[in-house]
N, C-alpha and C positions, 0 to 999 in steps of 0.2 A: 571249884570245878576242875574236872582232868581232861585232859586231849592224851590218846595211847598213840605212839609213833613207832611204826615199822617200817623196820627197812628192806626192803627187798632184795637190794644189792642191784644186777647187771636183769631185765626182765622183757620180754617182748611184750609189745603193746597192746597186741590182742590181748593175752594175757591178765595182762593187768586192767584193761577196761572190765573184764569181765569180772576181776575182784570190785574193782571199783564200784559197777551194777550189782554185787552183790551185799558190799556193805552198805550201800545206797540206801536200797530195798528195806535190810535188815532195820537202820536207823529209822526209817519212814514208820516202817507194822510197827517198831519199838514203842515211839511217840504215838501211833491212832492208839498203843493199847495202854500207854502209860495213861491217856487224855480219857481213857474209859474207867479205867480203874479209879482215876482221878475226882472223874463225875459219882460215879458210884459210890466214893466214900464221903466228899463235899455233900449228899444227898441224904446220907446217913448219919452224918455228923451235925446236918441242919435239921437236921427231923429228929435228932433225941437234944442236940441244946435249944433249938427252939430260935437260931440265928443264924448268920450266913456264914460262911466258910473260907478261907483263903489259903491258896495253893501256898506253899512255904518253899525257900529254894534249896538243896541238898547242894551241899559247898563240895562232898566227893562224889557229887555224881559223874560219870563219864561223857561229854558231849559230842561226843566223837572218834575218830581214828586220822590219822598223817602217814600215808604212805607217801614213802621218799623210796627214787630209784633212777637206776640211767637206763634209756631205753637203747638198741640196736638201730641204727639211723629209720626214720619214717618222717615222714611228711602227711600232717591232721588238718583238715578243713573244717569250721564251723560252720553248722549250722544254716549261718547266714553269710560264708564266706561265696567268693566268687571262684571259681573252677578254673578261671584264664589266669590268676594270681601264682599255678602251679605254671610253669615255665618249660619244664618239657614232658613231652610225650608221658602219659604213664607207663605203655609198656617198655620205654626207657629206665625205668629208674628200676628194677630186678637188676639190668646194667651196672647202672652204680651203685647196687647194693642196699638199697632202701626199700620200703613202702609206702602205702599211702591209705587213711581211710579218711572217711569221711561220716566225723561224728556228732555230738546232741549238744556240744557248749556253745558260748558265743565266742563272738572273734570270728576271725579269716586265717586263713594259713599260716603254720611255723613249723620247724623240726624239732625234733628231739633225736639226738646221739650221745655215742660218747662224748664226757666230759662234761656232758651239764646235767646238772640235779633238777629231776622235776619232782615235783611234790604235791599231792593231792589229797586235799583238807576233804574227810566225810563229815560233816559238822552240822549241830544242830544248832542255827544261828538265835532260838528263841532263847536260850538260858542265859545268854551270852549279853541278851538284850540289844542285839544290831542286829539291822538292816541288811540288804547285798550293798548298797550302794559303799556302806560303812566297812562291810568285811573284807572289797578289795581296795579299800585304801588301806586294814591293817596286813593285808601283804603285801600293800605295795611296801609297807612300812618296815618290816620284819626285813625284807630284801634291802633296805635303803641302809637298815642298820647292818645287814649284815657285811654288805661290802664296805663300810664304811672303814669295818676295822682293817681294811687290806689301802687304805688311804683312799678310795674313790668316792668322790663328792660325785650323789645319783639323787636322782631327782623325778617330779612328775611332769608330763604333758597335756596340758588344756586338751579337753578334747579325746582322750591314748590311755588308754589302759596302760599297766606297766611301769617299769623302771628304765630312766633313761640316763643317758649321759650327754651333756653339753643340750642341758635342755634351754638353752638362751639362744640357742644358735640357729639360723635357718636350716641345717642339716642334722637335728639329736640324731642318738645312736641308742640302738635298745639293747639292754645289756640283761632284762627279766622280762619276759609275756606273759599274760596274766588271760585266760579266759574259764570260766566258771558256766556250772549250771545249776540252779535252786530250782527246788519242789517244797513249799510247805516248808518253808526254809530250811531246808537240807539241801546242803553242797555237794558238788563233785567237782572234778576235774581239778585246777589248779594253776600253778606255776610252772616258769620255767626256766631256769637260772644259770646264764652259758659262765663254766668258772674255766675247763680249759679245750674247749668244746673249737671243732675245726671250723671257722665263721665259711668256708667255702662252699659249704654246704648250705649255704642260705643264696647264693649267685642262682638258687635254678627256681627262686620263687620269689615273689615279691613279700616281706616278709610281712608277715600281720596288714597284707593289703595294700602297705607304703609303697610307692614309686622314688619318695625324694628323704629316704631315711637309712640314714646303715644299721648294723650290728654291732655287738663289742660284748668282750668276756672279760673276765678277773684278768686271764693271763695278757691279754692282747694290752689291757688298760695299763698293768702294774708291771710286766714278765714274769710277776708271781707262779708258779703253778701246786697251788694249795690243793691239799690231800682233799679226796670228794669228802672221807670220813668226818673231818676238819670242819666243812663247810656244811655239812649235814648235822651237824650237831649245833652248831653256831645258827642256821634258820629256824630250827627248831626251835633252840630256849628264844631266840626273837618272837618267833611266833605268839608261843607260849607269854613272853612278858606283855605281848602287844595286846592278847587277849584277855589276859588276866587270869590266866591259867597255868594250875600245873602240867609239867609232860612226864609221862609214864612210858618208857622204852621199852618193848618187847624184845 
């Protein structure tokens, strides 16, 4: 099986929700019409051998798309997030330069800016044979690897979506936010992974809901500040290895 990975480079958020919804969609009608054509031929193939049929798995099928990109500061609410977690005014923040929507995954608020790679899996979780529960432990997994090779021991939180740092400690630090949304197990949304990303920008929210939790990035952890290109390619073949998939780069 392949996952194809684009990069979009530097993209505004609108923007990119809106490819987002539209590879969404595209993967959705893909599966109702692969699952018709599916039945259609299982029906014809049990009606001239005279026995039942079994779907067979295509090793180069495509299960998906990974768009990877940095957005222009903004501030995203879930769903199910709370609105008082945003910390100041909104017609404040054109001030500082950011936005704010308020969109379909779960989680509670976080930023995306420069300097952190977000990444958003369009994926069709049945080929793949997992679950939601399973697919965001393989990114939390793909991120745990990734920074691993920049020496940071990351880790998970009982309870926390994400990638944390000094997850033993009564204060972790999130260093990847992770919120997702499934339809028919088709993914959207994704990650979000600060590598040299200004954590100041998190002071005007509570982040992902916490009151008693920090932030942390690649650079802030290591001094490192590793190329976005670098670390873009590096989530990707994690991803890829975590899923047991190949990646296909556009």
């Amino acid at each position: 099986m392949k996952i194809v990975c684009r990069d979009l480079g530097r993209m505004d958020y609108a923007d990119c929700w809106k490819l987002q919804q539209r590879l969404f969609g595209e993967l959705l009608a893909r599966k109702r019409s692969d699952r018709r054509a599916q039945a259609a031929d299982d029906a014809q193939r049990t009606e001239v051998a005279g026995g039942s049929a079994n779907e067979t798995a295509d090793a180069d099928s495509v299960v998906g798309t990974v768009l990877s990109v940095e957005h222009p500061p903004v501030y995203t609410l879930g769903k199910s997030g709370r609105a008082e977690n945003l910390l100041v005014d909104p017609a404040r923040l054109s001030e500082l330069g950011a936005t704010f929507f308020h969109i379909d995954r779960g989680g509670d608020i976080t930023f995306h800016g420069p300097g952190q790679l977000v990444c958003y899996p369009i994926l069709d979780l049945e080929p793949l044979g997992i679950g939601l529960r399973d697919y965001i432990g393989a990114l939390e997994e793909c991120v745990i690897r990734t920074v691993a090779r920049y020496g940071i021991r990351a880790g998970r939180v009982e309870g926390a979506s994400g990638v944390w740092i000094d997850t033993q400690s009564a204060h972790p630090r999130k260093l990847c936010a992770i919120g997702v949304r499934s339809s028919r197990f088709v993914t959207m949304h994704g990650f979000a992974l600060n590598v040299t990303t200004d954590l100041a920008w998190f002071s005007h929210i509570h982040p992902c809901g916490f009151t008693d939790r920090g932030v942390a990035s690649i650079a802030s952890e290591t001094g490192l500040r590793p190329s976005m290109e670098e670390v873009k390619r590096t989530v990707v073949e994690e991803l890829g290895e975590v899923l047991g998939c190949s990646v296909e780069r556009l």
